[in-house]
C-alpha positions as CSV (number, residue, x, y, z in Angstrom):
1,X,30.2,-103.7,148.9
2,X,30.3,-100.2,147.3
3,X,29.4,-99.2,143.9
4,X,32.9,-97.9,141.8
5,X,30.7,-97.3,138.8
6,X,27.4,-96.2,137.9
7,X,26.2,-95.4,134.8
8,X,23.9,-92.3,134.4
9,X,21.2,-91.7,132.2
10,X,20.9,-88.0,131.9
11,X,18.7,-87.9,128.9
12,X,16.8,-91.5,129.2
13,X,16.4,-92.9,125.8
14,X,16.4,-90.1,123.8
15,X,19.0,-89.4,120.9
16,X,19.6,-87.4,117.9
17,X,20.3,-90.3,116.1
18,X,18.3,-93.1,114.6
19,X,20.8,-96.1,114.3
20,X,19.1,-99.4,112.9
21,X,20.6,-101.6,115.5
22,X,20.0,-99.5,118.3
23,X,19.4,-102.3,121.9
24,X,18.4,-99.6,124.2
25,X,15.4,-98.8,121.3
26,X,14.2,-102.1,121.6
27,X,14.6,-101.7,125.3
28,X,12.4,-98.7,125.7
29,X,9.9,-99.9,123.8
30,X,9.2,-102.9,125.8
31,X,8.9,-100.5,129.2
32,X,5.3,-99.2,130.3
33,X,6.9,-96.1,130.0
34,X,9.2,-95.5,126.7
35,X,11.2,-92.3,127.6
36,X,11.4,-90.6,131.2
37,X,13.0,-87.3,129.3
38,X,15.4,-85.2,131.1
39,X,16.8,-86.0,134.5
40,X,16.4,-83.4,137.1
41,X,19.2,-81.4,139.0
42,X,17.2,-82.8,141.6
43,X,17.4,-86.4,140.3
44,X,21.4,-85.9,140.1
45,X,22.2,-84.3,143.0
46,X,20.4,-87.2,145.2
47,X,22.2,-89.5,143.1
48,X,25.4,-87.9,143.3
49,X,25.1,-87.5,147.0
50,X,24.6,-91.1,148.0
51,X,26.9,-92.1,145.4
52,X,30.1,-89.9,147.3
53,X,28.7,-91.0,150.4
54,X,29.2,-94.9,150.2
55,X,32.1,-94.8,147.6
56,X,35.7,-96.3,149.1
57,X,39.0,-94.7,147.5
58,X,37.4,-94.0,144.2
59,X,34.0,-93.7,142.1
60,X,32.8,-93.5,138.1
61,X,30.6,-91.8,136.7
62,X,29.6,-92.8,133.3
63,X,27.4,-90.5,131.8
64,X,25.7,-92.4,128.9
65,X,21.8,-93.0,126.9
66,X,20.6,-92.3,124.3
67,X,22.6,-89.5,124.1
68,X,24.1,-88.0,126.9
69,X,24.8,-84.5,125.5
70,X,21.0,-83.7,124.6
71,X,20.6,-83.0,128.2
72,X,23.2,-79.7,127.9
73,X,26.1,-78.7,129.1
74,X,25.0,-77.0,132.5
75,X,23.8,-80.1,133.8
76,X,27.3,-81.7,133.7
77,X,28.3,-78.2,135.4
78,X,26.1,-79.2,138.0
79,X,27.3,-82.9,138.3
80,X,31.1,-81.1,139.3
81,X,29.7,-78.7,141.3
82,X,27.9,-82.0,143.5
83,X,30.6,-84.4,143.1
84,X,33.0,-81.9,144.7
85,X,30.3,-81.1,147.3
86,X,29.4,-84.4,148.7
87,X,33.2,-85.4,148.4
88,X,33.5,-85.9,152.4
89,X,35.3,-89.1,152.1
90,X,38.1,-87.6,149.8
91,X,37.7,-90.4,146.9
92,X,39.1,-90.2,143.3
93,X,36.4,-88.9,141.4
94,X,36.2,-90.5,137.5
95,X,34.0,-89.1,134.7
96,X,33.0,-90.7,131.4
97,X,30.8,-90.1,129.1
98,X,29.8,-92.2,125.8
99,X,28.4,-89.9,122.7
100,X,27.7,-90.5,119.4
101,X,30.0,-87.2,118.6
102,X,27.2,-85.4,116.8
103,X,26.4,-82.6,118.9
104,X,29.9,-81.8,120.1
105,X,31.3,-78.3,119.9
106,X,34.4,-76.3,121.1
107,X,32.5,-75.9,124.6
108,X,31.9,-79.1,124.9
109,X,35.6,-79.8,124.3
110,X,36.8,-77.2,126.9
111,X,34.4,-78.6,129.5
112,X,35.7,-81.9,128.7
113,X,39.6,-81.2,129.0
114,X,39.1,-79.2,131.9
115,X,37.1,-81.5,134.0
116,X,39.4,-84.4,132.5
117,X,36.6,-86.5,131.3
118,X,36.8,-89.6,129.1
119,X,34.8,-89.8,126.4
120,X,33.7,-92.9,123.9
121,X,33.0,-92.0,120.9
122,X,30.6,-94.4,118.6
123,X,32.2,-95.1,115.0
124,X,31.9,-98.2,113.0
125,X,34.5,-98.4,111.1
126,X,34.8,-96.6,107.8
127,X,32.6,-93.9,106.3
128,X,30.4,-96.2,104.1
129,X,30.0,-99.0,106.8
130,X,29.4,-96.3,109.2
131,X,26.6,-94.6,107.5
132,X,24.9,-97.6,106.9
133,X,23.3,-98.0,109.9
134,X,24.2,-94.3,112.0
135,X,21.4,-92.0,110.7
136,X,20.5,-88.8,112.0
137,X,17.0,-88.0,112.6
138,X,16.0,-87.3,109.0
139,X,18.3,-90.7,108.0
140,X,21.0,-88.8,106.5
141,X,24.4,-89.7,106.7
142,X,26.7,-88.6,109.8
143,X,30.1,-89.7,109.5
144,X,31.8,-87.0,108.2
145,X,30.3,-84.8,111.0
146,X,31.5,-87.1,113.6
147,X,34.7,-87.2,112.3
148,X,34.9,-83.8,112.1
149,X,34.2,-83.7,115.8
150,X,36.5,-86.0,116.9
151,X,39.4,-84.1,115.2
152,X,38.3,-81.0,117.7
153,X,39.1,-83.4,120.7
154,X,42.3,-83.9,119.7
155,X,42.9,-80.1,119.6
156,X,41.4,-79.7,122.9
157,X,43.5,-82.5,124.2
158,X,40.3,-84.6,125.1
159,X,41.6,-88.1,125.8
160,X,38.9,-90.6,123.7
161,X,38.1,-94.1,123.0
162,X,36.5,-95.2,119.9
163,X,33.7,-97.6,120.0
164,X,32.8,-99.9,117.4
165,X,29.8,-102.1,117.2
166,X,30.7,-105.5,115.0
167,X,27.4,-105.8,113.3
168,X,28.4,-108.6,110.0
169,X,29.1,-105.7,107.7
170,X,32.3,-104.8,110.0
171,X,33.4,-108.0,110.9
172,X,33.8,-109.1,106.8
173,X,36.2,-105.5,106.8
174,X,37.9,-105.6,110.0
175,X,41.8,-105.1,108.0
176,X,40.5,-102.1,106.0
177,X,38.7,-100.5,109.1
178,X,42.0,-101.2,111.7
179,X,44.2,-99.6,108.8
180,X,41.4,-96.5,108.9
181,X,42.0,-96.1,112.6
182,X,45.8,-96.3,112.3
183,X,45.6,-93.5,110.2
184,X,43.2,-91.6,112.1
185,X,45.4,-92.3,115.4
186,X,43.0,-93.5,117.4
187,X,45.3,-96.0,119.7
188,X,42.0,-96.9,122.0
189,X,40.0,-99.2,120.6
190,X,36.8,-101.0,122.1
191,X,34.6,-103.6,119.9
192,X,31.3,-104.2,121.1
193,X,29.0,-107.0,119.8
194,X,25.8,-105.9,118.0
195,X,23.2,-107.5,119.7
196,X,20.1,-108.6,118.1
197,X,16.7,-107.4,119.8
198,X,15.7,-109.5,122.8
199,X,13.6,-112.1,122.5
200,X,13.9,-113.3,119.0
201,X,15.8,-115.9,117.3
202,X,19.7,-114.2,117.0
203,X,21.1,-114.4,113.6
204,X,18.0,-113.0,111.6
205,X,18.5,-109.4,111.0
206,X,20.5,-107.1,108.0
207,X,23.0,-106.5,110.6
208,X,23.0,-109.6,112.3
209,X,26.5,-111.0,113.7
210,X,27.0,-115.2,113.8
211,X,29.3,-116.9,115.6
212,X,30.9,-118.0,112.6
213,X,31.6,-114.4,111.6
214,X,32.3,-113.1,115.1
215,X,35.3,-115.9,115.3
216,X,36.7,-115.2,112.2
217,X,36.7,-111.3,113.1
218,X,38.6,-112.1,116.1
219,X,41.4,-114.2,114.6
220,X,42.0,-111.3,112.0
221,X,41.6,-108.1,114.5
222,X,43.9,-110.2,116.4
223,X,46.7,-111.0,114.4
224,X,46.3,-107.1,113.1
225,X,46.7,-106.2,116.7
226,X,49.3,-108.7,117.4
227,X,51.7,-108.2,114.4
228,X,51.7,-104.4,115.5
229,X,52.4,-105.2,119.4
230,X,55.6,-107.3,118.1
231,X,56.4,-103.4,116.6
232,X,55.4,-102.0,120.3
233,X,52.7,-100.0,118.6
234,X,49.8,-102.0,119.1
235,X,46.5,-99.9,119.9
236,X,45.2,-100.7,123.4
237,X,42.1,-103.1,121.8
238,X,40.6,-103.8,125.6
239,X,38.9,-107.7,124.6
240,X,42.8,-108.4,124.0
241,X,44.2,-106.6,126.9
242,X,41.9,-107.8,129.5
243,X,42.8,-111.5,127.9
244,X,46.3,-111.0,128.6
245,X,45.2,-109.7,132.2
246,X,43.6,-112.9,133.2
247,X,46.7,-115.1,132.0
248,X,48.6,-112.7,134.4
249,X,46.3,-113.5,137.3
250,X,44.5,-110.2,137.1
251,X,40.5,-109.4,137.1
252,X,39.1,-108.9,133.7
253,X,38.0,-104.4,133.3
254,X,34.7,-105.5,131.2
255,X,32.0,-107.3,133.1
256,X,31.2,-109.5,130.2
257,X,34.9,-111.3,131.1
258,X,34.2,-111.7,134.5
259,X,32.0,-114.9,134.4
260,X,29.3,-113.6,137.0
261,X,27.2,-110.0,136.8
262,X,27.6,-107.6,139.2
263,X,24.7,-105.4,140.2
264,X,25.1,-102.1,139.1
265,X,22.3,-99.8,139.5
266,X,22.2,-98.2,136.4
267,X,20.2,-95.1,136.7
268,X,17.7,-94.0,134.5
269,X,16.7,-90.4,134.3
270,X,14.1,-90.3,137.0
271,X,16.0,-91.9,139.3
272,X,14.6,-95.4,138.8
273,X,17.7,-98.2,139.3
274,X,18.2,-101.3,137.5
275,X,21.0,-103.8,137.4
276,X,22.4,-103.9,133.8
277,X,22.1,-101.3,131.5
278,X,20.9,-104.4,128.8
279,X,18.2,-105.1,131.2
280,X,16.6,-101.3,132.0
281,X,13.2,-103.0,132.0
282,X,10.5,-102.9,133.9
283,X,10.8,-106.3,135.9
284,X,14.3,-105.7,136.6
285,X,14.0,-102.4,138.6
286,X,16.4,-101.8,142.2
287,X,14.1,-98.9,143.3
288,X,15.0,-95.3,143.0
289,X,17.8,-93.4,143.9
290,X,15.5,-90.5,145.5
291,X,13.9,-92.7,147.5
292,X,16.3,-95.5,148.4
293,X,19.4,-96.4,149.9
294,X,21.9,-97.8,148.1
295,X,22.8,-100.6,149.9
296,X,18.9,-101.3,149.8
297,X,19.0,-101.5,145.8
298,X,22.2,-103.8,145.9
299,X,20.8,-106.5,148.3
300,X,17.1,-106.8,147.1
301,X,15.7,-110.1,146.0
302,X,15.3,-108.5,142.5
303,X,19.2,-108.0,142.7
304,X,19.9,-111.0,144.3
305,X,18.2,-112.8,141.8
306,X,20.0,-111.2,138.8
307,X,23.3,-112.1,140.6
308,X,21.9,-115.7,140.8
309,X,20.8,-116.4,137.4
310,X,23.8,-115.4,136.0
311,X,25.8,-118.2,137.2
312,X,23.6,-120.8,135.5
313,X,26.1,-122.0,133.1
314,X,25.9,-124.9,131.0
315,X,28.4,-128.2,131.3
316,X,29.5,-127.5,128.1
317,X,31.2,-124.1,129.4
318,X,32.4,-125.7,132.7
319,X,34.1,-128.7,130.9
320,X,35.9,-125.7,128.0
321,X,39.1,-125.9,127.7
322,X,39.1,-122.2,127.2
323,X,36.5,-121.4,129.9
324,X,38.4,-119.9,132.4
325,X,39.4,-116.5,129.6
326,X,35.8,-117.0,127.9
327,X,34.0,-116.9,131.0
328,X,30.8,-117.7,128.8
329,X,30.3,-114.1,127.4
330,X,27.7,-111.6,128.4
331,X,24.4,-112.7,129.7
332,X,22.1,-110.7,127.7
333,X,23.7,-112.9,124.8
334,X,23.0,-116.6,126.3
335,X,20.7,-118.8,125.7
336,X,19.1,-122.4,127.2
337,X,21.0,-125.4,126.3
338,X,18.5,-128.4,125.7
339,X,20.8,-131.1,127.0
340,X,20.9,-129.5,131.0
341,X,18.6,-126.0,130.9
342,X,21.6,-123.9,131.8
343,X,23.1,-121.0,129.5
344,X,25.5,-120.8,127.1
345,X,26.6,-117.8,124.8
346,X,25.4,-117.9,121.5
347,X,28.9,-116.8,120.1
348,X,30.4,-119.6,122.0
349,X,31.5,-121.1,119.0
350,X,33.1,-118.4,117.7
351,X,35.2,-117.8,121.0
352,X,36.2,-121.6,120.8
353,X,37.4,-120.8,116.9
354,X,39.6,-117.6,118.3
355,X,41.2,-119.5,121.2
356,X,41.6,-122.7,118.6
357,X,43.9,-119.7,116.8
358,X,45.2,-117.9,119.1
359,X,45.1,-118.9,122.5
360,X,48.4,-119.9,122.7
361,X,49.7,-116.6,121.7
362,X,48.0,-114.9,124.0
363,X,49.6,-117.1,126.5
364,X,53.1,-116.6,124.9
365,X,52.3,-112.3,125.3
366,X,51.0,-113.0,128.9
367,X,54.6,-115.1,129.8
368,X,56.4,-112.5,128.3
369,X,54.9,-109.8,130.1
370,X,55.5,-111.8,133.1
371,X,58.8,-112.6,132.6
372,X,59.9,-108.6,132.2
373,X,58.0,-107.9,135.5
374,X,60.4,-109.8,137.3
């Protein structure tokens, strides 16, 4: 099967930013090798290449890090310039790119609306929760840059998402950070989970999100969300949308709905491949896009084994009333249940308290939705 996404590392690990809760920091620094700097035009356009080559109907690329940008502009120049040259099966080419919106400028913004990329930009929430944790380099504060930045893609017609990580700060201010994005007009939303570093016990750190928190965000984002769809101006909040798409029959957009992981061969900047971009470690690497096929990277036993172990799932998940729109969460958050030794999310809780609430709304939107196709 052909890859319809891969995620690009232009710039490895490196960033202009220092945030506290930063994964892919915690990532690097468990790697023999920490950074692998800038990715070669080389790099990209052997990587581009077999990418156009084995895509069907249509291909993403999602540039992300780190951050992206550090790498400059010319590069991404050079990604067009490849991705229309190694276009011989005609397929819908897709860019994205994730930022953290500092380094952005009105070139950036130009290249961006020309080239009709998407972009995610990271902001958590308001100006105090956001500086919190997002430092620059020298740990100053860098909302009001950011924001300053995202007002010159909406003059440049850039379309954007916003992406907020929940750390327990957010969650316990949800209603004064959706009322912040309503003003701001920012109708895409995404919420990510802050993720504690890997291998140690969840729940321990400043930023730290439990399950208890997490399911009491939900309920409120929800009913926020919800009171403004009844108004038909509900933001497009994609945890809720892809929800709704599985009560309607349809696959879930984020992998972390989906039950099973996918292999994606992430790329890292020297080409090196790995299945996940939570799990750009050293044990977990495909091969290398300059020296291997890609149908190679997606059927090796370190793939196949990825694939494999992420359909251990414990009883308590197969016998959920719920489990069939939970799908147990994302992997990278799961740990081993005594009672069996299979997984479970460590949110799971939570997810049981939002579907206690509203669950049956959801499947009230998902039959009405229904009902107005016909």
């Amino acid at each position: 099967m052909p890859l319809h996404t891969i995620l690009i590392k232009p710039a490895s690990g490196l960033c202009n930013m220092q945030c506290d809760y930063c994964f892919y920091c915690d990532e690097t620094a468990r790697r023999e090798t920490a950074s692998y700097g800038m990715m070669t035009e080389e790099t990209l356009r052997n990587l581009i290449k077999k990418a156009m080559f084995q895509a069907e109907r249509e291909i993403c690329f999602a540039f992300q890090g780190g951050e992206p940008t550090l790498r400059g502009i010319d590069f991404f120049r050079k990604a067009i310039e490849y991705e229309n040259r190694f276009n011989r099966n005609r397929v819908r080419v897709m860019n994205t790119l994730q930022t953290n919106g500092l380094a952005l400028n009105e070139e950036w913004c130009r290249f961006f609306h020309e080239n009709h990329f998407l972009i995610g930009v990271s902001v958590d929430g308001t100006q105090e929760i956001h500086d919190r944790y997002r430092h620059d380099k020298n740990g100053g504060n860098t909302y009001g840059r950011i924001r300053e930045n995202i007002r010159m893609l909406d003059q440049y017609g850039v379309e954007y998402n916003i992406l907020t990580v929940v750390t327990s700060q957010t969650a316990e201010r949800i209603r004064e950070i959706y009322q912040e994005y309503k003003r701001n007009g920012w109708g895409y939303q995404q919420y990510i989970i802050c993720l504690d570093p890997l291998d140690e016990e969840p729940g321990k750190m400043e930023y730290s999100l439990t399950p208890e928190k997490y399911g009491q965000f939900l309920v409120e984002l929800f009913r926020l969300w919800d009171r403004d769809w009844k108004r038909g101006k509900a933001p497009y909040i994609r945890q809720f949308e892809n929800y709704v798409g599985i009560l309607l029959g349809y696959p879930p957009e984020a992998c972390e709905q989906r039950g099973i992981c996918s292999v994606q061969c992430v790329a890292e900047a020297d080409g090196s491949a790995y299945p996940c971009d939570f799990y750009v470690l050293d044990e977990y690497c495909l091969g290398n896009y300059n020296s291997d096929r890609i149908s190679e990277m997606l059927t090796c036993e370190t793939a196949r084994r990825f694939v494999e172990d992420s359909q251990q799932i414990s009883i308590t998940c197969r016998d959920c009333e719920w489990y069939t729109l939970c799908r147990n969460g994302c992997r990278r958050r799961r740990g081993k249940e005594k009672e069996d030794g299979q997984y479970r999310d460590y949110f799971c809780e939570g997810y049981r308290y939002f579907f206690r609430h509203c669950g049956e709304r959801l499947r009230e939107i998902a039959e009405f939705l229904r009902e107005r196709s016909c």
